[in-house]
C-alpha positions, -999 to 999 in steps of 0.1 A, spaced: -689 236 -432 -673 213 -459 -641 196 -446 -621 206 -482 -589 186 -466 -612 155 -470 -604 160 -512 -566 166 -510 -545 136 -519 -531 125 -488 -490 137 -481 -465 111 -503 -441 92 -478 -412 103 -497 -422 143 -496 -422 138 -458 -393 123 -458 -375 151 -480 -396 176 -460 -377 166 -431 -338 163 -445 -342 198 -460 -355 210 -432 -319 200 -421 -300 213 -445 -302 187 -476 -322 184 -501 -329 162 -527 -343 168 -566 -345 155 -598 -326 172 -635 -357 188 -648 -397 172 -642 -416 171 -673 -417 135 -679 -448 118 -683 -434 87 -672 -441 100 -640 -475 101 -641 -490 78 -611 -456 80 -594 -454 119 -586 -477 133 -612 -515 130 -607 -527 124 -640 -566 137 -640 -543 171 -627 -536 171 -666 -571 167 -679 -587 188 -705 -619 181 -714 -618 146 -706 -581 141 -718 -547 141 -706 -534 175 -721 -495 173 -730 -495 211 -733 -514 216 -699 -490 190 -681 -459 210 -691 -469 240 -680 -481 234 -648 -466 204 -635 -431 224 -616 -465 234 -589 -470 194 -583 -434 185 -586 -432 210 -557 -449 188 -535 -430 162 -532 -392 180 -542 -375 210 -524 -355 220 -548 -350 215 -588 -320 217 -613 -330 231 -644 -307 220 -673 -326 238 -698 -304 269 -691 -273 253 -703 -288 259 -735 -296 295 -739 -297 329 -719 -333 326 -707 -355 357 -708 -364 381 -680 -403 370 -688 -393 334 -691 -379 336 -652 -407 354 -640 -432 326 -656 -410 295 -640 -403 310 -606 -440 325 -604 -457 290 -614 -445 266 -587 -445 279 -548 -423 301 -531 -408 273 -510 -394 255 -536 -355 258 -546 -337 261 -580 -303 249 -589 -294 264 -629 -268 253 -651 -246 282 -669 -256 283 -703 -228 266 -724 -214 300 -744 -197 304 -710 -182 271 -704 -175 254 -737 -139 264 -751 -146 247 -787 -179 241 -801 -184 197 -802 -189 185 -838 -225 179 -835 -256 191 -860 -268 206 -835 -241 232 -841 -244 236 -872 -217 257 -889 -200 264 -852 -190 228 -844 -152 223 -843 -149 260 -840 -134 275 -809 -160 297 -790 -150 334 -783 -174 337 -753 -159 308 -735 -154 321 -699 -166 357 -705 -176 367 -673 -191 401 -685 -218 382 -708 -224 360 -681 -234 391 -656 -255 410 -686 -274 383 -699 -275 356 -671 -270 368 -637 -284 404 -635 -319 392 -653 -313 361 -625 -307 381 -593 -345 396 -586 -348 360 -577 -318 352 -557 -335 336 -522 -347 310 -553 -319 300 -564 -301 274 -541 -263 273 -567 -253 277 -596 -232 247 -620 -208 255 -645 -204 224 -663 -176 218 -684 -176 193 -709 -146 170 -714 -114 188 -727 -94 173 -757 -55 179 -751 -54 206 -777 -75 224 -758 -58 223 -725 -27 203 -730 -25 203 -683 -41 204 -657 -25 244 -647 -33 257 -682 -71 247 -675 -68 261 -635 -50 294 -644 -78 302 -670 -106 291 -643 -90 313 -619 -90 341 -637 -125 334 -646 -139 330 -612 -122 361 -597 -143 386 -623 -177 371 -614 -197 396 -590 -210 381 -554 -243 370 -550 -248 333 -557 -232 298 -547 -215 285 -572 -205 249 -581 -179 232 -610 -187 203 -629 -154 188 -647 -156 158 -670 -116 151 -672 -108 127 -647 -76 134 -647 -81 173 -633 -93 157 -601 -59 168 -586 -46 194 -558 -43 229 -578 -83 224 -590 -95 218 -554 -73 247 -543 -90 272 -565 -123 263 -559 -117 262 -521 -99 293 -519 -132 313 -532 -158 289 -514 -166 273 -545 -180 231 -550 -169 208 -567 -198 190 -579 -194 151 -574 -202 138 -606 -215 98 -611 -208 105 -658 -197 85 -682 -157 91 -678 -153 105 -645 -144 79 -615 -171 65 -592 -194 86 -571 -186 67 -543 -145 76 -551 -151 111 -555 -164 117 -520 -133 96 -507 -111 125 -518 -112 143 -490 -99 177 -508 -133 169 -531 -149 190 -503 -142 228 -512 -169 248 -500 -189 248 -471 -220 236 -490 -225 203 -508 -233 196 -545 -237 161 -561 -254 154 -600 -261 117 -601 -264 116 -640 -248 84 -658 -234 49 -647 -197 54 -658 -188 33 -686 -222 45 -705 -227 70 -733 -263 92 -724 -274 79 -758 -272 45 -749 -291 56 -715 -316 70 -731 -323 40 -752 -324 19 -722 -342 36 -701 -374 60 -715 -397 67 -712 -386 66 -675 -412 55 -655 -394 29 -631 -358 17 -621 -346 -7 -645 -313 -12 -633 -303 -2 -596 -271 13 -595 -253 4 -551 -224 26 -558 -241 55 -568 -265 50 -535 -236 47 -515 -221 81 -532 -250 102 -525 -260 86 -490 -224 93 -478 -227 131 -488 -261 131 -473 -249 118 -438 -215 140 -439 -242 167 -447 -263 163 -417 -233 152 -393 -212 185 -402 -245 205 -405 -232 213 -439 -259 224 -465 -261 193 -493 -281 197 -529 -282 165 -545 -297 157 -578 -300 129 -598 -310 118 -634 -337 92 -649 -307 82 -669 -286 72 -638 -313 37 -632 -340 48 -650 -364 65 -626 -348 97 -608 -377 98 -581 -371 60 -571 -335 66 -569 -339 91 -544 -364 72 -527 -344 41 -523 -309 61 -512 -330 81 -482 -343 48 -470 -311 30 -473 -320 6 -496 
């Protein structure tokens, strides 16, 4: 009989390693996968080969089942774009094994109060956005096609983009709307906030996210403090689960990341405090048994899988 284990690529290090921290609660992954600069580093390339030839199409469409070998879990930005299709979850969730978790951003028509003056907008941008926080579209067109697949989804992120003073001229005009807000959503997923004011990291936003079991996600962005400051607040802490987006040095613009960084395919510029962010809410994790998602961006040192790598090794 032919030993078929004899042709598998042998186990990666670092999927043991994140093998065994989810297997206590925390797990680490990466904002989306398809990037080729990957290839060699989590990606096998002759996976991708058609006909002799490393297939874009091919790669995109069934890398999430390789990513899975090395990552628990996955946060898929893509949603904060659009209400994806009932078809269009069954094809993600059914082409990357069961085992692997999903974190999903809430599409934007929820959480942006006034379109950003962008051409991506188009005729919308500077206009205010009459969807903003309507938890009935977000039930009909988001959650209910979303909750066949609920033991998938490890949280949810509502991110919020900076607010201008016109738009929320204090900190309790922003809180009473996001109370309100959270109060109509229906049970049935963890939930997690992303704010981008800096200034809103105060008492009454804790409070309301505490009071309904609710995280705040620690944020390393372009205007928001340090990661490693973040988690020093000890009222940061408002649910009894862990979230944590690694996604810019602070101080830098994502376009300017972008330029610096792509095509991804290695850390370019190591970032200690960010480390030391994330490695602190991984050991509070597995000290206070606590359940910990933690994702982080290529644009954060230039590599998202080396970042991780080099925070669970303590380097």
């Amino acid at each position: 009989m032919v030993n078929l284990s004899l042709f598998e690529p042998p186990e990666r290090p670092l999927a043991r390693q994140l093998k065994h921290l989810a297997a206590h609660g925390v797990y680490f992954g990466t904002s989306s996968w398809k990037y080729e600069g990957w290839l060699g580093q989590v990606y096998t390339p002759e996976r991708y080969y058609t006909r002799g030839r490393f297939s874009q199409k091919r790669f995109e469409a069934e890398c999430l089942a390789e990513y899975a070998e090395t990552f628990p879990i996955v946060c898929g930005d893509f949603s904060f774009y659009q209400f994806p299709t009932r078809e269009y979850w069954s094809r993600l969730l059914g082409s990357a094994q069961e085992n692997l978790l999903f974190a999903f951003k809430v599409p934007e028509m929820i959480t942006v109060r006034q379109w950003p003056s962008h051409p991506r907008y188009g005729d919308r941008g500077g206009q205010d956005n009459d969807t903003y926080l309507n938890a009935d579209l977000l039930e009909r067109e988001f959650l209910e096609p979303l909750r066949p697949y609920t033991n998938r989804v490890a949280v949810l992120i509502f991110e919020f983009g900076t607010f201008s003073r016109s738009q929320y001229d204090s900190l309790a005009a922003f809180t009473s709307d996001l109370k309100k807000f959270l109060d109509a959503l229906p049970p049935g997923f963890r939930c997690a906030v992303e704010i981008r004011n800096r200034g809103f990291l105060d008492e009454p936003y804790f409070d309301v996210l505490a009071e309904r079991n609710i995280a705040h996600v620690f944020n390393s962005w372009t205007r928001m403090p340090e990661l490693k400051d973040q988690v020093a607040i000890p009222q940061a802490f408002t649910a009894d689960f862990i979230v944590s987006r690694a996604l810019l040095r602070p101080g830098r613009s994502y376009e300017e990341a972008v330029q610096k960084f792509k095509p991804y395919q290695s850390i370019q510029e190591p970032n200690p405090s960010a480390r030391e962010g994330l490695r602190s809410l991984m050991d509070r994790a597995l000290s206070q048994r606590q359940l910990a998602f933690l994702f982080v961006n290529n644009r954060l040192e230039g590599n998202a899988p080396g970042t991780i790598e080099a925070v669970v090794e303590g380097t």
